[in-house]
C-alpha positions as CSV (number, residue, x, y, z in Angstrom):
1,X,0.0,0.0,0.0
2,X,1.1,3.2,-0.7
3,X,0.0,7.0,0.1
4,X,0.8,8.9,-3.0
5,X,-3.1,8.7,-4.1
6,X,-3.8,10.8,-1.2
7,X,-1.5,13.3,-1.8
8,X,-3.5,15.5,-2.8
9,X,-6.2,15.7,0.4
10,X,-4.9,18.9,2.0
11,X,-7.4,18.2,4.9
12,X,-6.3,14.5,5.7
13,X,-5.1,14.3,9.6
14,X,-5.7,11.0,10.3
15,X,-4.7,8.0,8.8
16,X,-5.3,4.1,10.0
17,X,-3.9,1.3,7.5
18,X,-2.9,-0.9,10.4
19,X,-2.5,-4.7,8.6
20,X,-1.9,-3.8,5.3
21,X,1.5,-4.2,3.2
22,X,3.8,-0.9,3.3
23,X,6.0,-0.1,0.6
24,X,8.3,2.7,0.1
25,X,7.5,4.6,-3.1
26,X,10.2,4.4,-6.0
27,X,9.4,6.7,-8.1
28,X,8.3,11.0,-7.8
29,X,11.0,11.6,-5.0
30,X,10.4,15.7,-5.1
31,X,6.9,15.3,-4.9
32,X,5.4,16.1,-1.6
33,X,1.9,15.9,-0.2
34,X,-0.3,18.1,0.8
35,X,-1.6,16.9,4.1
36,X,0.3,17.5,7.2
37,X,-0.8,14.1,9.1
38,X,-1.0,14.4,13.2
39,X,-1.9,10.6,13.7
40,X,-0.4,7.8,11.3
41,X,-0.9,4.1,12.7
42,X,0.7,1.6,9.9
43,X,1.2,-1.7,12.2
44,X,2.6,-3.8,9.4
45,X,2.4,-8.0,9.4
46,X,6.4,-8.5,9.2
47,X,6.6,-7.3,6.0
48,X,9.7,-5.6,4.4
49,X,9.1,-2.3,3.5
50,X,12.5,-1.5,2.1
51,X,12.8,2.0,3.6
52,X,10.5,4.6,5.1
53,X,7.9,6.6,2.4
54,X,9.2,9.4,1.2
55,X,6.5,12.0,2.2
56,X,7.6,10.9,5.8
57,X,10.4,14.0,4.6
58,X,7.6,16.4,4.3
59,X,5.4,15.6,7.6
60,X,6.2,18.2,10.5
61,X,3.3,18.1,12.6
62,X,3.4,14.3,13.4
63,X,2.1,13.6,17.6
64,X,1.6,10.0,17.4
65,X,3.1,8.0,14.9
66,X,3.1,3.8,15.0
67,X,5.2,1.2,12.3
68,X,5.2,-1.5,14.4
69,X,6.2,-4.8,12.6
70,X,7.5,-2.9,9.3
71,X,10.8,-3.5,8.2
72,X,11.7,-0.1,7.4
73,X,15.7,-1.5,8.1
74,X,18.2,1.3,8.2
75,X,19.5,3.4,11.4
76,X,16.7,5.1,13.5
77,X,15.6,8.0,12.2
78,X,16.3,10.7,14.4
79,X,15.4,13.3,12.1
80,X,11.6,12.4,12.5
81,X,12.0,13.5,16.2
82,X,13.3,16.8,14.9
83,X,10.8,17.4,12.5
84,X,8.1,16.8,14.1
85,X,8.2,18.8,17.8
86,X,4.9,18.1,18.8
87,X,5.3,14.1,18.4
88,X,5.1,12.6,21.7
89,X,4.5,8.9,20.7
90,X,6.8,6.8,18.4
91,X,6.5,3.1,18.6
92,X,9.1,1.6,16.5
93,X,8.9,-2.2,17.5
94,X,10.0,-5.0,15.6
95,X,11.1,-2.7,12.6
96,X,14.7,-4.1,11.8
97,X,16.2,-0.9,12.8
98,X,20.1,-0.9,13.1
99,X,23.5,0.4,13.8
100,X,23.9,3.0,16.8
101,X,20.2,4.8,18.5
102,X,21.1,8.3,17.2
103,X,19.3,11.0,19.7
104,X,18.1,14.3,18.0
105,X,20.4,17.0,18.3
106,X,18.4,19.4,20.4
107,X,16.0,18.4,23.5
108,X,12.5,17.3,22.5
109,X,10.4,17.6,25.7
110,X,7.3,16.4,24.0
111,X,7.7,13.4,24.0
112,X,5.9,10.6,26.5
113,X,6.4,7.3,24.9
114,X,9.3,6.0,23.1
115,X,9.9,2.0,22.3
116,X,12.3,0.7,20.2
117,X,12.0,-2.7,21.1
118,X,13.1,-6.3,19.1
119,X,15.7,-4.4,16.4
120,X,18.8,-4.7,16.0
121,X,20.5,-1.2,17.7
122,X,23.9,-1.9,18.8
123,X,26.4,-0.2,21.1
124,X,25.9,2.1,24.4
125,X,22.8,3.7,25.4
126,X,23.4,7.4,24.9
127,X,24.4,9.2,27.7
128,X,22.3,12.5,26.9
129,X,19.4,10.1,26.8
130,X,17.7,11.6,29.8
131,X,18.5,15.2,28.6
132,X,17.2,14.8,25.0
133,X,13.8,12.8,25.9
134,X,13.2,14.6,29.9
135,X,9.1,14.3,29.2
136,X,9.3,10.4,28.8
137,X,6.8,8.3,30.4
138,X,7.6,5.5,28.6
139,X,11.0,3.9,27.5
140,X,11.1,0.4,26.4
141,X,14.4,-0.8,24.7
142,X,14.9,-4.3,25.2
143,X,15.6,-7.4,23.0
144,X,18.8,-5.6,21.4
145,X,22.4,-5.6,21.6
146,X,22.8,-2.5,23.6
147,X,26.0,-2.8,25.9
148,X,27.4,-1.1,28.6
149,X,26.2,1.4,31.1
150,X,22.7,2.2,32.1
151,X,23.1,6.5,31.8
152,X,23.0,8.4,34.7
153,X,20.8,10.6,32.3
154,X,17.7,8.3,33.2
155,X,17.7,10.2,36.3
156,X,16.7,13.7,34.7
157,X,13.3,11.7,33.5
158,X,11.2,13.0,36.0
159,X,8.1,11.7,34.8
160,X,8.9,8.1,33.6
161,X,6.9,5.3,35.4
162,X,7.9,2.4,33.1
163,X,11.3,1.4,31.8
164,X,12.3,-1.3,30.1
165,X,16.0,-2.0,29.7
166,X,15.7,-6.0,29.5
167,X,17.1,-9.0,27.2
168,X,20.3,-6.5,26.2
169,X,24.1,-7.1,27.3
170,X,24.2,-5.0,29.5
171,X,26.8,-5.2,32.4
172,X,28.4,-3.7,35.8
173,X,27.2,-3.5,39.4
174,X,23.9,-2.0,41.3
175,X,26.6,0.5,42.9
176,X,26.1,4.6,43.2
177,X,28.4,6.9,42.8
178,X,31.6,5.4,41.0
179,X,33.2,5.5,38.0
180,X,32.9,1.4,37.1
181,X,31.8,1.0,33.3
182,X,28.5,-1.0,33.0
183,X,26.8,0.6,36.5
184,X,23.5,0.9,37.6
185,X,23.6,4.5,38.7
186,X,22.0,5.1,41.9
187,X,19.6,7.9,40.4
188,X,17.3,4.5,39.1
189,X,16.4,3.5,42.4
190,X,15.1,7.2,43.3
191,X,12.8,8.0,40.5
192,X,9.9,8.5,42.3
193,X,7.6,8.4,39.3
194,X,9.1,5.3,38.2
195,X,6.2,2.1,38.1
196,X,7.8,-0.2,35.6
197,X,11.3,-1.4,36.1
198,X,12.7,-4.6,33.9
199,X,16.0,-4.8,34.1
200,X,15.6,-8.7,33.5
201,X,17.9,-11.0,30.8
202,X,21.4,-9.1,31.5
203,X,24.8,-9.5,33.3
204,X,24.1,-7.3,36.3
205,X,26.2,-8.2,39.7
206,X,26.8,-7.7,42.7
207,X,24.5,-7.2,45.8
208,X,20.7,-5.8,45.3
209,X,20.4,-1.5,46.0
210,X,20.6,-1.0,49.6
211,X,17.0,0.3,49.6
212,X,14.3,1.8,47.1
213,X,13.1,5.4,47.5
214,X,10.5,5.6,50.2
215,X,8.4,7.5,47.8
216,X,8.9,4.9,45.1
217,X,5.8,4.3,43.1
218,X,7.5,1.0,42.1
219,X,4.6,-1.7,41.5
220,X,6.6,-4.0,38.5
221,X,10.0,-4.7,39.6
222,X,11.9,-8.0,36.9
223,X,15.7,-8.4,37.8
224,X,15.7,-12.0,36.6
225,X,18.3,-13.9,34.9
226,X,21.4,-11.8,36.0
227,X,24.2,-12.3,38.3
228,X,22.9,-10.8,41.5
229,X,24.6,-12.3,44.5
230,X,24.2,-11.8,48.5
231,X,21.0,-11.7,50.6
232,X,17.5,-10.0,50.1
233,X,18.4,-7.0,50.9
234,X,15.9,-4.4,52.3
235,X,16.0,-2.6,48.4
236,X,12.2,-3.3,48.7
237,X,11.3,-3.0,52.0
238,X,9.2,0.0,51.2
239,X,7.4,-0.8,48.4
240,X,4.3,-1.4,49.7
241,X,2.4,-0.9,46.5
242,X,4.2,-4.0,44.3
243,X,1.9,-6.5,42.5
244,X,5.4,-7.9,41.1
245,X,8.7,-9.1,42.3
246,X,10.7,-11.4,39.9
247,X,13.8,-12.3,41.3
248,X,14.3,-15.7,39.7
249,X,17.8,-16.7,38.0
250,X,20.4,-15.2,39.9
251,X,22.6,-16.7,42.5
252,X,21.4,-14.9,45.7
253,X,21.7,-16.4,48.6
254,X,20.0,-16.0,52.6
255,X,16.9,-16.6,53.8
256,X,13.6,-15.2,52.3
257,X,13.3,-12.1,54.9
258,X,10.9,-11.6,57.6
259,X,9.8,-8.2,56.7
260,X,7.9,-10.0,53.6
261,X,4.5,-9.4,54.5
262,X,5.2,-5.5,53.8
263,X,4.6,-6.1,50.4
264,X,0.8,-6.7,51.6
265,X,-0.4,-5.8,47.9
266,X,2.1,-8.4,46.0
267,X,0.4,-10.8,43.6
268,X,3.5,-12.2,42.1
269,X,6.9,-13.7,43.6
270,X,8.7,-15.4,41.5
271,X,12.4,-16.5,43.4
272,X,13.1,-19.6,42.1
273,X,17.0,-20.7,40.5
274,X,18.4,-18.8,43.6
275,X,20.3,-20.6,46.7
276,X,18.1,-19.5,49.4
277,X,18.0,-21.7,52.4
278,X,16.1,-22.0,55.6
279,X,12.2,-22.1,55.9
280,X,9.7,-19.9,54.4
281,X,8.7,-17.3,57.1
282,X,5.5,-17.3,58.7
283,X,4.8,-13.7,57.3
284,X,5.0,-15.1,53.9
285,X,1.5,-16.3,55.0
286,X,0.0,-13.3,55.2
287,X,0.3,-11.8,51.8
288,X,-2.9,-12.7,51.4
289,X,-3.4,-11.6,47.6
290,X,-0.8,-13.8,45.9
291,X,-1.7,-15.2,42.7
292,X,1.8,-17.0,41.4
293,X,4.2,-17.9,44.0
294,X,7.4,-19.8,42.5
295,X,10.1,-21.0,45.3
296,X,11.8,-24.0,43.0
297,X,15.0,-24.8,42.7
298,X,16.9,-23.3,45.8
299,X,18.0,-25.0,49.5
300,X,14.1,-24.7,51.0
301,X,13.3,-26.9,54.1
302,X,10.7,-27.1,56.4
303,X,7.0,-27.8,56.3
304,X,4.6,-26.3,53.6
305,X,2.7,-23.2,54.6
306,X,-0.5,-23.9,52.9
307,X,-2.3,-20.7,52.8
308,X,-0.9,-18.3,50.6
309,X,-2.4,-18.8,46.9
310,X,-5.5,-15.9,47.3
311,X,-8.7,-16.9,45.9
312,X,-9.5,-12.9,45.1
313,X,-9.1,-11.9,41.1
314,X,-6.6,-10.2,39.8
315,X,-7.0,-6.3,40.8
316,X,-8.6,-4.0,38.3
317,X,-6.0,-1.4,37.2
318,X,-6.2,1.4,39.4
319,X,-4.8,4.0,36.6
320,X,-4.1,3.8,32.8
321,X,-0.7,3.3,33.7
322,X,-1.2,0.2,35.7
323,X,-3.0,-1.0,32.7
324,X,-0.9,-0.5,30.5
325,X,1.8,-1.9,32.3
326,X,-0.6,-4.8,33.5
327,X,-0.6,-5.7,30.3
328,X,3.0,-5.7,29.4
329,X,4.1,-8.2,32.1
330,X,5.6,-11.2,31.2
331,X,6.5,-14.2,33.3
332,X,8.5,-17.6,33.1
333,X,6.9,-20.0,35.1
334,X,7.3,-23.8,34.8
335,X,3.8,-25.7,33.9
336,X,3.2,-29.0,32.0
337,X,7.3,-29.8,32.1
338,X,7.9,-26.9,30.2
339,X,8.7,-23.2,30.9
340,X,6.8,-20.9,29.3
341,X,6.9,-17.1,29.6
342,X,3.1,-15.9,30.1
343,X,2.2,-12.5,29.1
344,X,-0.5,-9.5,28.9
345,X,-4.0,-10.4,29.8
346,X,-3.5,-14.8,31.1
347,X,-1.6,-13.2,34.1
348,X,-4.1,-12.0,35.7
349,X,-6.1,-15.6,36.2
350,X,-3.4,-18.2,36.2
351,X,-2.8,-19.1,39.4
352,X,0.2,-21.4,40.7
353,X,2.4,-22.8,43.0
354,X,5.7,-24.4,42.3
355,X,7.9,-25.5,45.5
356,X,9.8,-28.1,43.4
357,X,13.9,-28.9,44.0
358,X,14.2,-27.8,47.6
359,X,14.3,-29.8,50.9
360,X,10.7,-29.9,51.7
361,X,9.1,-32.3,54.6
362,X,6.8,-33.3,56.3
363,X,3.2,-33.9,54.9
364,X,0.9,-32.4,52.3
365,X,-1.6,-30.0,54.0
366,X,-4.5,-31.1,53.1
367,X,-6.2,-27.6,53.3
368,X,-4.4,-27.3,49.6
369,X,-7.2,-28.7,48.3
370,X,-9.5,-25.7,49.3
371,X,-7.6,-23.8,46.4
372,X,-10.1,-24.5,44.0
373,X,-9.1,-22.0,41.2
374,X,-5.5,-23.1,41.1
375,X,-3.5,-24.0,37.6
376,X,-0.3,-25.6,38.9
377,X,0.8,-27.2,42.0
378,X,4.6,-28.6,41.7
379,X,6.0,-30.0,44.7
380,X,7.8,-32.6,42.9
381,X,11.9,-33.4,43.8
382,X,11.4,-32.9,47.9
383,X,11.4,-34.8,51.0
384,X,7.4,-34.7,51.5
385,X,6.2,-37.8,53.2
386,X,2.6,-38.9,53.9
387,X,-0.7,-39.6,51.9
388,X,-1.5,-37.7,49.0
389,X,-4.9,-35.5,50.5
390,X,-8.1,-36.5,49.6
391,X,-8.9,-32.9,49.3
392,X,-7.2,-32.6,46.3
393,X,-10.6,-33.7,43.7
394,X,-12.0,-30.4,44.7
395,X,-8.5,-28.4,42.8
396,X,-11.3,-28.5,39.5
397,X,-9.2,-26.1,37.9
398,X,-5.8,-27.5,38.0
399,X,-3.9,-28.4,34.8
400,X,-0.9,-29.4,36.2
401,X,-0.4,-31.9,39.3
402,X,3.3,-33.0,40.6
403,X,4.0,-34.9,43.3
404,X,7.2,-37.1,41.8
405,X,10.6,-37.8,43.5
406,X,9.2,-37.5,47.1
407,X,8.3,-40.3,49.7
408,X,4.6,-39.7,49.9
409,X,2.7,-43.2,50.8
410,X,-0.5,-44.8,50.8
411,X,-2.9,-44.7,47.9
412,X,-3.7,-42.6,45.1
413,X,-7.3,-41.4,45.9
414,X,-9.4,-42.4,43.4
415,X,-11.8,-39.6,43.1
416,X,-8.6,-37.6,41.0
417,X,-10.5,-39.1,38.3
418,X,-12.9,-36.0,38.5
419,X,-10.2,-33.5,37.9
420,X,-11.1,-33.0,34.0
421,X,-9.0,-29.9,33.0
422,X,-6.2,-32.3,34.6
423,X,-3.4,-32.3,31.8
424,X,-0.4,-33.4,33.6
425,X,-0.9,-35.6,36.9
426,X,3.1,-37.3,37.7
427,X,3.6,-39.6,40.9
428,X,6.8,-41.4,40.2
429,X,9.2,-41.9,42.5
430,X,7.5,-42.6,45.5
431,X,6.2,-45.4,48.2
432,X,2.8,-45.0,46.8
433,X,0.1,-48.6,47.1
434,X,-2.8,-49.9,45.7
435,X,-4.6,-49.5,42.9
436,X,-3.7,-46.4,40.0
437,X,-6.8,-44.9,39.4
438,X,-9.9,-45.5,36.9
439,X,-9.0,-45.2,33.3
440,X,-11.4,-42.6,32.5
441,X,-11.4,-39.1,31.6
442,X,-8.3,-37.2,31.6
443,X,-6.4,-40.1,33.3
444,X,-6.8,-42.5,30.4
445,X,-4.0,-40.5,29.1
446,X,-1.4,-40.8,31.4
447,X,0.9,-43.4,31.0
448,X,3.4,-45.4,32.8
449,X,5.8,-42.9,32.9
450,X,3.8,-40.9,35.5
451,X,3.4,-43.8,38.0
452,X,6.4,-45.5,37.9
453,X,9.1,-46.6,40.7
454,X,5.8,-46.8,43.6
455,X,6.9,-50.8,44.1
456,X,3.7,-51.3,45.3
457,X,1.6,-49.4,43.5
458,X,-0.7,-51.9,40.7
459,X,-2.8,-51.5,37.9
460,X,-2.8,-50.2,34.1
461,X,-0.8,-48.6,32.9
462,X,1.6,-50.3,34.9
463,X,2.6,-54.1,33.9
464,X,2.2,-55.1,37.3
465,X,-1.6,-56.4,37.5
466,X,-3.4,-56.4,40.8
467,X,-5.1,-59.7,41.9
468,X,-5.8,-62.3,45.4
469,X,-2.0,-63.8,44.2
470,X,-0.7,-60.5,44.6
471,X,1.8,-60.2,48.0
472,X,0.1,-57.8,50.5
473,X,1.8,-54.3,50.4
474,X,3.9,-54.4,53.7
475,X,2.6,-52.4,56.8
476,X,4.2,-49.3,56.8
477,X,6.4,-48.4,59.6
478,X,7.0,-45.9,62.3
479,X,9.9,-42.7,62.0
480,X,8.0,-39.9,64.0
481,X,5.5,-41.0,65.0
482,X,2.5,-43.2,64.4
483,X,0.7,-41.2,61.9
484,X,3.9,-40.3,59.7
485,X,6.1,-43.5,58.3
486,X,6.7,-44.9,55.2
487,X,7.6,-48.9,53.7
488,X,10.2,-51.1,56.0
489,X,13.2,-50.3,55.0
490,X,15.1,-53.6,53.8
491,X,18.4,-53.2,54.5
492,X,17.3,-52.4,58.3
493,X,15.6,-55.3,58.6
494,X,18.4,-57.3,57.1
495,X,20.6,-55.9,59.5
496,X,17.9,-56.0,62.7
497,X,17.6,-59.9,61.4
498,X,21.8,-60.8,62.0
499,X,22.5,-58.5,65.0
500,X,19.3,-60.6,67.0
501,X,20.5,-64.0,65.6
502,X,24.2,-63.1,66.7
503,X,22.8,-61.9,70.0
504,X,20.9,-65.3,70.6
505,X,24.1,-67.1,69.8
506,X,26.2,-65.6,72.1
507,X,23.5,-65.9,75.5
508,X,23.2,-69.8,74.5
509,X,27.4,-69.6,74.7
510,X,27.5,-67.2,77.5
511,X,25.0,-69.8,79.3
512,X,27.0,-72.9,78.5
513,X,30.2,-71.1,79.8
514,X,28.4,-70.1,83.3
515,X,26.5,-73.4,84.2
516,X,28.1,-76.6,84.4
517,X,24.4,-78.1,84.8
518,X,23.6,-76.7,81.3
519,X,26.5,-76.8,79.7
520,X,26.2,-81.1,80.5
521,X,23.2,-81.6,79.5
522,X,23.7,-79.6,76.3
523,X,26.9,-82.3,75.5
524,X,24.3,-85.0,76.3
525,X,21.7,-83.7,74.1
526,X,24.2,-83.4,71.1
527,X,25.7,-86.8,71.3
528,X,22.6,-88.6,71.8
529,X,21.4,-87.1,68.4
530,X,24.7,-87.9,67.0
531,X,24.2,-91.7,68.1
532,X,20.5,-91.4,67.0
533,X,21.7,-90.6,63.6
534,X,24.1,-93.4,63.0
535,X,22.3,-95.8,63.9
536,X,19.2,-94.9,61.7
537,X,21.6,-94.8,58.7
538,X,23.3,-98.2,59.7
539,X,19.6,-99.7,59.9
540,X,18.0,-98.1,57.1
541,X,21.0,-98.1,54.3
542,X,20.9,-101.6,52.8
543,X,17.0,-100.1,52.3
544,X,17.7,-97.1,50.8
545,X,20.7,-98.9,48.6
546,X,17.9,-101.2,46.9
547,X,16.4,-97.9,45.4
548,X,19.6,-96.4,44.0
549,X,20.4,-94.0,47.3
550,X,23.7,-96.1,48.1
């Protein structure tokens, strides 16, 4: 598609062609249009445009201006900043844009929203970012090649509540104040405007900020999938407002802090692929809005606490900002076996729990089950012992149910069978008995792989078939207590077994040794069998030698 036919409406403004095949025009170079457009929304469908139109050279009164998913290719084109002084929206995504981000050459304080997000920009962020574009509300940059320092320049940004710096290579320490290449200069972490922070997919290190601005606005906060080392700092100690906290994929280290239930608001904590030790904090327990909570893959021990998935929606959006921003979040959560990265409008109704790969014990609360709008529950790779709740046929929502590599016992209760949006249901790896449940429903799907390694467990899919022949499942035995045991351990029975029979062996010797009385009559007993013996042979062998025994 192409403009040139309207060239010649003096009074056209406003022009939407979103979908719709962009090409640059080859021919008429010096001929200009005579509209001066305000609004020009082109989103493309990935196709390659060659270059920008050429009566983009004529426009000067541009305000909003949107070729998402066009591959104009080329460096960014500064110049339609300086052109057009009363633009103050320019989305640029996806557009195969190149080479340096060239700033205009004189400040623009129009502008609100600037992304220039999935192209191909290379090299630092410039430093007079933050003096060039002070009226941005807006900044999203990620998934290119920029390297280097964040600019202190950010800082000058007054009004900027979302930022979005992530899946770059950029490097250096959260450290104020210095001259190291690759910092994260202090003036982030006091933007009071600031709502939005993704800082997530780079090679950041070093300890967390020491603390947030008390005034912080902060409600999104993604630092996943850097280097971050060293304890949960109190950075976010006063950010009572956050619905998100990702701090997944890093190596810190500690204890999940006490202070916690600050964040009273929080919907989402993602802190898994960390090496966090100790229990989970009995204030985690009172954040009593969380959505997604995902604790895998660190040094967890403990019991379970069992209520902390909310059963409340997701919050309405208290401003456009938190919409907008709502609907930008994107999280990598593990469901089905495979990690997916969830995004815009799903987040606010999927609801999980993963506590897999940590040091778990003690039993499943049963009081799990009463989180009846739930998507994922992975407690899979622990130490969890016990029955697996009967509670759990009322989780009618859940899609995802794991429960492998533990030591849970007893049987599989049978009304699972009503879970129907059940997708992925794994119990390997434990002492589990009985019967697997009815093939029927979603559980005709499942196949061995999911029950496998329970030695007493029977039934399709598994080759062992139950029956009357079938041995009895042994009675499980004691550890704590009565209520909480698993299968005899083997090998201490086999060693229980010798120690008694050596034990016996020795009284009968210690006996003989003490009392002659005994010790005579034990002789007697042993030679009169000897004698018995003999003489039964010496009467009974020319017998046995007539049937072929000699």
């Amino acid at each position: 598609m192409s403009l040139s036919p309207l060239y010649n409406l003096s009074k056209l403004k406003y022009f939407y062609g979103s979908g719709n095949e962009i090409f640059a025009e080859k021919d008429d170079h010096n001929l200009s249009p005579k509209f001066q457009l305000e609004s020009l929304y082109l989103r493309g469908r990935g196709q390659d445009a060659g270059a920008l139109p050429k009566f983009f050279y004529h426009q000067f009164s541009l305000q909003s201006l949107d070729l998402e998913n066009i591959q104009i290719k080329g460096e960014f084109p500064n110049w339609l900043i300086e052109n057009n002084t009363y633009l103050h929206l320019l989305y640029l995504e996806n557009c195969s844009l190149s080479g340096p981000f060239l700033l205009p050459k004189n400040s623009h304080v129009n502008l609100s929203f600037l992304s220039i997000s999935m192209n191909h920009f290379q090299g630092q962020i410039p430093s007079e970012i933050g003096d060039r574009f002070p009226g941005l509300e807006v900044l999203k940059m990620s998934d290119n090649g920029f390297n280097g320092s964040i600019p202190s320049s950010l800082g000058n940004m007054s009004s900027l509540f979302e930022l979005d710096l992530s899946n770059n290579v950029l490097t250096g320490r959260i450290l104020s104040n210095n001259s190291l290449q690759g910092k994260i200069p202090g003036c982030i972490w006091n933007m009071s405007s600031l709502e939005f922070l993704d800082l997530s997919g780079n090679n950041f290190s070093g300890l967390l900020p020491p603390r947030f601005n008390t005034s912080s606005n902060l409600r999104y906060v993604h630092l996943s999938r850097n280097k971050f080392q060293g304890p949960i700092t109190m950075a976010f100690y006063d950010l009572t407002e956050i619905l998100a906290l990702d701090l997944s994929h890093n190596n810190l280290t500690g204890t999940i802090p006490e202070w916690i239930d600050r964040l009273s608001n929080l919907r989402f904590l993602l802190l898994s692929y960390n090496n966090l030790k100790g229990e989970i904090p009995i204030q985690l327990s009172r954040l009593d809005r969380l959505t997604l909570i995902d604790l895998s893959h660190n040094h967890l021990s403990g019991n379970i606490l069992y209520w902390m998935i909310s059963t409340h929606p997701f919050p309405q959006p208290y401003n456009s900002h938190d919409s907008m921003s709502s609907s930008q979040q994107s999280f990598e959560f593990t469901t089905k076996n495979v990690s997916l990265s969830y995004r815009g409008s799903i987040i606010q109704y999927f609801k999980g729990i993963d506590f897999s790969c940590n040091n778990f014990t003690g039993e499943i609360p049963p009081e799990i089950g009463n989180l009846s709008m739930i998507k994922v529950l992975n407690l899979s790779h622990n130490n969890l012992t016990g029955p697996i709740p009967p509670t759990f046929w009322n989780l009618k929502e859940i899609e995802s149910l794991d429960l492998s590599y533990n030591k849970l016992d007893g049987e599989i209760p049978p009304r699972l069978t009503e879970l129907f949006s059940l997708e992925v249901f794994i119990v390997a790896h434990n002492n589990l008995s009985g019967k697997t449940p009815a093939r029927v429903a979603q559980f005709a799907t499942f196949d061995e792989s999911c029950y496998k390694d329970n030695p007493f467990l029977c039934g399709e899919p598994l080759p062992k078939i139950c029956g009357a022949g079938m041995p009895p499942s042994p009675m499980p035995t004691s550890t704590n207590n009565e209520d909480n045991g698993g299968f005899m351990d083997m090998e201490v029975f086999n060693v229980t077994f010798w120690v008694a029979y050596i034990m016996v062996l020795l009284v009968i010797g210690a006996i003989l040794y003490i009392n002659p009385y005994w010790r005579r009559a034990w002789f007697h007993f042993i030679e009169v069998t000897i004698n018995n013996c003999y003489y039964f042979l010496v009467d009974n062998l020319p017998i046995l030698s007539k049937f072929g025994f000699s």
